[in-house]
BAMIRO-935982 format. One line per field, with one value per residue (C-alpha): residue number from 0; x, y, z. Coordinates in steps of 0.5 Angstrom, whole numbers, plus 500, padded with zeros to 3 digits. Layout:
BEGIN
seq	NUM	...
px	X	...
py	Y	...
pz	Z	...
This chain:
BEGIN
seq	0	1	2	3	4	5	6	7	8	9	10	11	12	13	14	15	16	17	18	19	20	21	22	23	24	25	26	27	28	29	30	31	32	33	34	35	36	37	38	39	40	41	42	43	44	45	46	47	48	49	50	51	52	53	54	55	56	57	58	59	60	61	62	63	64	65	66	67	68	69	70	71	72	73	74	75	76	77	78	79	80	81	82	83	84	85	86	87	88	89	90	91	92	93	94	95	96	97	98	99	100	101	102	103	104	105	106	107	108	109	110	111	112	113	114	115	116	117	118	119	120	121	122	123	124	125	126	127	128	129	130	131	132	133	134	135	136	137	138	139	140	141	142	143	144	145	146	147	148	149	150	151	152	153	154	155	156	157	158	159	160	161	162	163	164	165	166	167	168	169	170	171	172	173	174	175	176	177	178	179	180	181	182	183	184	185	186	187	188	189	190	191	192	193	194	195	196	197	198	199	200	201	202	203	204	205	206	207	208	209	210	211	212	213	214	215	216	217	218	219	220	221	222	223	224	225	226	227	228	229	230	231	232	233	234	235	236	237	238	239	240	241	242	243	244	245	246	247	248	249	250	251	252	253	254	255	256	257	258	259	260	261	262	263	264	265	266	267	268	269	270	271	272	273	274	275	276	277	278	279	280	281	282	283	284	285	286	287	288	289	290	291	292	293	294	295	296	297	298	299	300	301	302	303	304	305	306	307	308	309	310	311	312	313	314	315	316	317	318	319	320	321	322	323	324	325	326	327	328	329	330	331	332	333	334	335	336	337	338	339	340	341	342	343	344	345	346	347	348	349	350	351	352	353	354	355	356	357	358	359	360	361	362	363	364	365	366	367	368	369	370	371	372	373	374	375	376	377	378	379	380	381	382	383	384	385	386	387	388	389	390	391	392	393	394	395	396	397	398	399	400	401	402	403	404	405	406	407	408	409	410	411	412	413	414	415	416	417	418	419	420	421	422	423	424	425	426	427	428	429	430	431	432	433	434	435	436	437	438	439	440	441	442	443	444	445	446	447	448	449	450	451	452	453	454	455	456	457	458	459	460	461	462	463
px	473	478	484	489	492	499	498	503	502	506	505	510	506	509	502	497	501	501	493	492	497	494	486	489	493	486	482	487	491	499	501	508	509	514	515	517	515	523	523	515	518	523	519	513	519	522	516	508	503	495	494	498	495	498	498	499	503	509	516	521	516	509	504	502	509	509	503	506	513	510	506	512	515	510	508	500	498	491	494	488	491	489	490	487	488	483	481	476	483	487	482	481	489	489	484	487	494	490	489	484	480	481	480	479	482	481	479	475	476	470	472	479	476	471	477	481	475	474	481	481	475	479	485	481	477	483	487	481	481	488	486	481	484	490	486	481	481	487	484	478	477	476	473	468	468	464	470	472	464	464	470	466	460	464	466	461	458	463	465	459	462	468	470	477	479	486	486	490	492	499	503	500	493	491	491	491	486	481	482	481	475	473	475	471	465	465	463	469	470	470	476	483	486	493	497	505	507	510	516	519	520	527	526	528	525	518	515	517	513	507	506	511	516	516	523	529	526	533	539	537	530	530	522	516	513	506	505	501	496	494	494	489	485	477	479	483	490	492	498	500	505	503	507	513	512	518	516	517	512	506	506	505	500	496	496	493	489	486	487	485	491	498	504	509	517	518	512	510	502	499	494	486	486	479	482	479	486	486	491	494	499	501	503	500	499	496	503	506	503	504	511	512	514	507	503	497	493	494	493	485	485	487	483	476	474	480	478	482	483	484	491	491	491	484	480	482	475	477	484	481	477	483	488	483	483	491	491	487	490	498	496	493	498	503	499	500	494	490	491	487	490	487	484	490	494	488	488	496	496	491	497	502	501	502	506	506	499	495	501	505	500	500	507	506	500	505	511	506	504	511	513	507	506	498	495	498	498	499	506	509	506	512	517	513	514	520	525	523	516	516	521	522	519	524	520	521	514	514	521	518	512	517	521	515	513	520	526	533	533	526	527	534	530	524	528	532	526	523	529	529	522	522	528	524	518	523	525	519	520	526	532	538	537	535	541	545	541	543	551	549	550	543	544	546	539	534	538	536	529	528	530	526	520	520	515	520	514	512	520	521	528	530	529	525
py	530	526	522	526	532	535	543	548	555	561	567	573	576	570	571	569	563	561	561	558	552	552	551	545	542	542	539	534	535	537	544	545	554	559	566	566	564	562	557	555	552	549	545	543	540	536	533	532	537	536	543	550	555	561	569	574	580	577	582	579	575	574	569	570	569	562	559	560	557	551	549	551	546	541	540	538	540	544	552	556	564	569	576	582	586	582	585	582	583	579	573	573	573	568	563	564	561	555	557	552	558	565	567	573	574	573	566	563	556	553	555	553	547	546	549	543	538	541	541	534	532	534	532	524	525	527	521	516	519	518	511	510	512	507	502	501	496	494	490	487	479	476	468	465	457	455	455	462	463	459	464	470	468	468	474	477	473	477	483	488	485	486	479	478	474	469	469	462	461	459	465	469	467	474	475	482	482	478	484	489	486	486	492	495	491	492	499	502	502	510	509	508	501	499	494	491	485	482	478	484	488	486	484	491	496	492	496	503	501	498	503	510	514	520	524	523	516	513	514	515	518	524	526	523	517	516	507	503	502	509	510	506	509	508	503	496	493	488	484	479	473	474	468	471	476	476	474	479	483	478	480	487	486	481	488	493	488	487	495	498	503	504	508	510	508	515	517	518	516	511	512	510	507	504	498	492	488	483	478	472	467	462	458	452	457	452	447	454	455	447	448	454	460	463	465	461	467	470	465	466	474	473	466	468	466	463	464	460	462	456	456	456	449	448	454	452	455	462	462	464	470	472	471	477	481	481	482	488	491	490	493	499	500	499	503	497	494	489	481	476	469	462	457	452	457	457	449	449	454	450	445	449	446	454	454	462	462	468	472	468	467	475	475	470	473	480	476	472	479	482	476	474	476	478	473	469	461	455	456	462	458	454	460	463	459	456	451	445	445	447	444	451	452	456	455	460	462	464	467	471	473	476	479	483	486	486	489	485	490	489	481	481	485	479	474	476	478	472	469	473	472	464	463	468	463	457	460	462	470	469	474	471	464	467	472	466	462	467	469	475	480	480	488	488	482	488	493	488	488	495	496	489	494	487	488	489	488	482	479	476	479	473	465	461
pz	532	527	530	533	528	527	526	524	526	523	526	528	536	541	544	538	538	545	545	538	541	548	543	539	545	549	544	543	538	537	535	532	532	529	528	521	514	512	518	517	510	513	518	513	508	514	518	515	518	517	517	516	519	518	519	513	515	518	517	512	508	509	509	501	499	504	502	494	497	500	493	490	493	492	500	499	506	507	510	512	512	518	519	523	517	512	506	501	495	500	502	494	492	498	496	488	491	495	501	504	509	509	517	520	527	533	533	537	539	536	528	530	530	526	520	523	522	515	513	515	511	505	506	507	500	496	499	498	490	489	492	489	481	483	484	478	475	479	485	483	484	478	478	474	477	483	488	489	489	496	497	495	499	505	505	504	510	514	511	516	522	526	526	526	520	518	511	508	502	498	496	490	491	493	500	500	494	499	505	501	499	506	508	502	503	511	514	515	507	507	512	510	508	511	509	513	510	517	512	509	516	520	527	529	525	526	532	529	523	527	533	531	535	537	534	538	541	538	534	527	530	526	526	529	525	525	525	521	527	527	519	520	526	523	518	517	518	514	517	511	514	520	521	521	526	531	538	542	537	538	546	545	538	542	547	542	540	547	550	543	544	541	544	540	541	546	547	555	554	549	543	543	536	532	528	524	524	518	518	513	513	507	513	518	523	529	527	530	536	536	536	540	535	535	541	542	545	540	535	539	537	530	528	530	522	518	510	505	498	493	489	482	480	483	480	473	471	473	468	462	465	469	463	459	465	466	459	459	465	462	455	459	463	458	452	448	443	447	443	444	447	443	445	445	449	454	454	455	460	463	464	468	475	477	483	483	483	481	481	476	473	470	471	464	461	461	458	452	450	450	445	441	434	433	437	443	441	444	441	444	452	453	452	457	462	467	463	468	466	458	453	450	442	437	431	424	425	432	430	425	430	433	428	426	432	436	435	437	444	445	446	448	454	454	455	460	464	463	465	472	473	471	477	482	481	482	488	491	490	495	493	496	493	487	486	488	482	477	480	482	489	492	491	483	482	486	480	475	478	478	470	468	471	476	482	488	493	492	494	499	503	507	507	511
């Protein structure tokens, strides 16, 4: 059987619903009950059920009606229907509205049990679809050069086993791509991938996201919260800046690591957990342990293989496939006609020390092909990159490029992007000195993001 499982019972006889929940409890899972079908919609909009069982005839409204209620309202939660009165026209009106199982009672526990196991399945496969649809062409390592093929070669080394594994590397070098590799490389490739960057939590909330609570464990509690670990239950966690993981955190991570179990802010029994952790830092994490900030006992958890990724600068021969393929990914999402980059341009970028590494570098490519006319030239490269390493070109034939295919708004709106991105780099994707950079409240520089389409995840909410 699956992880613990959180099911919603709806039926109107006080008795059924003592036995199905008692059956589940047994088997150890959680059963939440209700008598009505008004009070079940309220449930499933407020909290998340792995499965709603529910009878059919029921006074006021019946299990029909519900089951059309909750698609209505966009809920995606498996409902299995069940009814001591099943006729093959019910069964058939049910499975047309998206029941997942028409059951006839009574129930046994076994086929209580095996529906669950199958809703279960389902619901696995259409997040793992989801995922997977998201992620093509998204998360692929691109390369070329020998550097990141030692890289490669490495992960491939440990991908099967359950070592655990410390990936260095600056920022913007694709830490994540790299787990991700490993973990879809690994055994537990059909499991799910988690991730918590440890940076971009505060202190106070960190445990909660890591471990859960349960509903009402403190103020603001509203409903119990599934943690990160147990997301990850048969499959990988992967903890980015680990380096910046409050103290307090690294004592009870280091137990998880140690027990494999888990317990929820207000629970009164820990959970077993099947996780492969998977950290990162862009810092000297031995320096920490040196200088009493991160625990040394952890460290040896945490550190059994280090992997570094190479920055930008030292993998110059994989620029030009990875300029095509950040081309290609922009033009896709955007619905633009995919342009060509020429040599000179790919030489000048070649240039650029690239600070931001990977990820400034698609940042660049996006901006070149907002602001270049039928081919990126070496030309439209300066205007692209920070003012503190590019002496910025206004000639009449890049202005006429522009003309041709830009309006006056569109390249108001490129330049103040580019303007925003340039001092993102500059400071290390950190908004606070950012915003103060440019003049603006913190608040007012995460807005203007969020209108120049600016990847939120990616800024650091508070400096080193």
């Amino acid at each position: 059987m699956s992880a613990k499982a959180n099911i919603l019972i709806v039926d109107d006889e006080a008795n059924t619903l003592a036995s199905l929940s008692r059956a589940f409890r047994l088997a150890g899972h959680e059963a939440v009950v209700c008598d009505s079908a008004a009070r079940a919609l309220e449930l499933a909009r407020t909290q998340p059920f792995d499965l709603i069982l529910s009878d059919v005839v029921m006074p006021r409204r019946d299990g029909l009606s519900l089951l059309e209620d909750l698609k209505t309202a966009g809920i995606s939660a498996p409902v299995v229907m069940m009814s001591g009165q099943a006729h093959i026209e019910m069964a058939v009106r049910a499975t047309r509205l998206g029941a997942l199982d028409f059951l006839e009672k009574p129930l046994t526990t076994e086929k209580l049990l095996v529906t669950l196991e199958n809703a279960l399945k389902l619901t696995r496969l259409e997040t793992e679809n989801r995922e997977l649809r998201a992620r093509v062409g998204k998360h692929t390592l691109v390369f070329a050069g020998e550097t990141m093929r030692r890289v490669m070669a490495q992960i491939e080394r440990v991908a099967a086993s359950e070592t655990r594994i410390c990936i260095y590397g600056e920022t913007g070098t694709g830490k994540e791509l790299a787990a991700r590799t490993l973990h879809e490389k690994s055994s537990r490739a059909n499991g799910p991938f988690v991730t918590l960057n440890c940076a971009a939590v505060p202190a106070e909330l960190i445990e909660s996201e890591l471990f859960g609570h349960e509903k009402g464990s403190f103020t603001g509690a509203a409903q119990r919260h599934t943690g990160k670990f147990e997301q990850a239950h048969r499959g990988t966690l992967f903890l980015d800046e680990i380096g910046d993981m409050p103290a307090a955190m690294q004592a009870k991570l280091l137990r998880v690591l140690e027990e494999d179990e888990v317990e929820r802010i207000g629970a009164d029994k820990p959970t077993t957990v099947d996780v492969r952790v998977i950290v990162a830092t862009h810092r000297n994490l031995e320096q920490l342990v040196e200088s009493g900030v991160f625990r040394r006992d952890l460290y040896h958890r945490v550190v059994v293989f280090p992997l570094e990724l190479p920055p930008l600068r030292k993998r110059a021969e994989d620029l030009p496939l990875l300029v095509e393929h950040f081309a290609r990914q922009v033009c896709a999402q955007n619905g633009w006609k995919l342009i060509g980059f020429s040599s000179a341009a790919i030489e000048a970028l070649k240039q650029y020390p690239w600070p931001g590494n990977i990820r400034e570098l698609r940042n660049v490519v996006e901006r070149l092909l907002l602001l270049a006319g039928d081919e990126v030239a070496a030309d439209d490269v300066p205007l692209a990159l920070p003012a503190s390493h590019a002496t910025i070109k206004t000639t009449p034939a890049h202005l006429a490029g522009l003309e041709a295919t830009s309006s006056l708004a569109q390249r108001v709106l490129a330049f103040e992007r580019a303007a925003v991105l340039n001092e993102l780099e500059l400071h290390g994707r950190h908004v606070t000195q950012t915003a103060k950079a440019l003049g603006l409240e913190r608040s007012h520089l995460y807005k203007k993001c969020q209108q120049l389409g600016i990847d939120m995840h990616s800024l650091r909410t508070r400096d080193e």
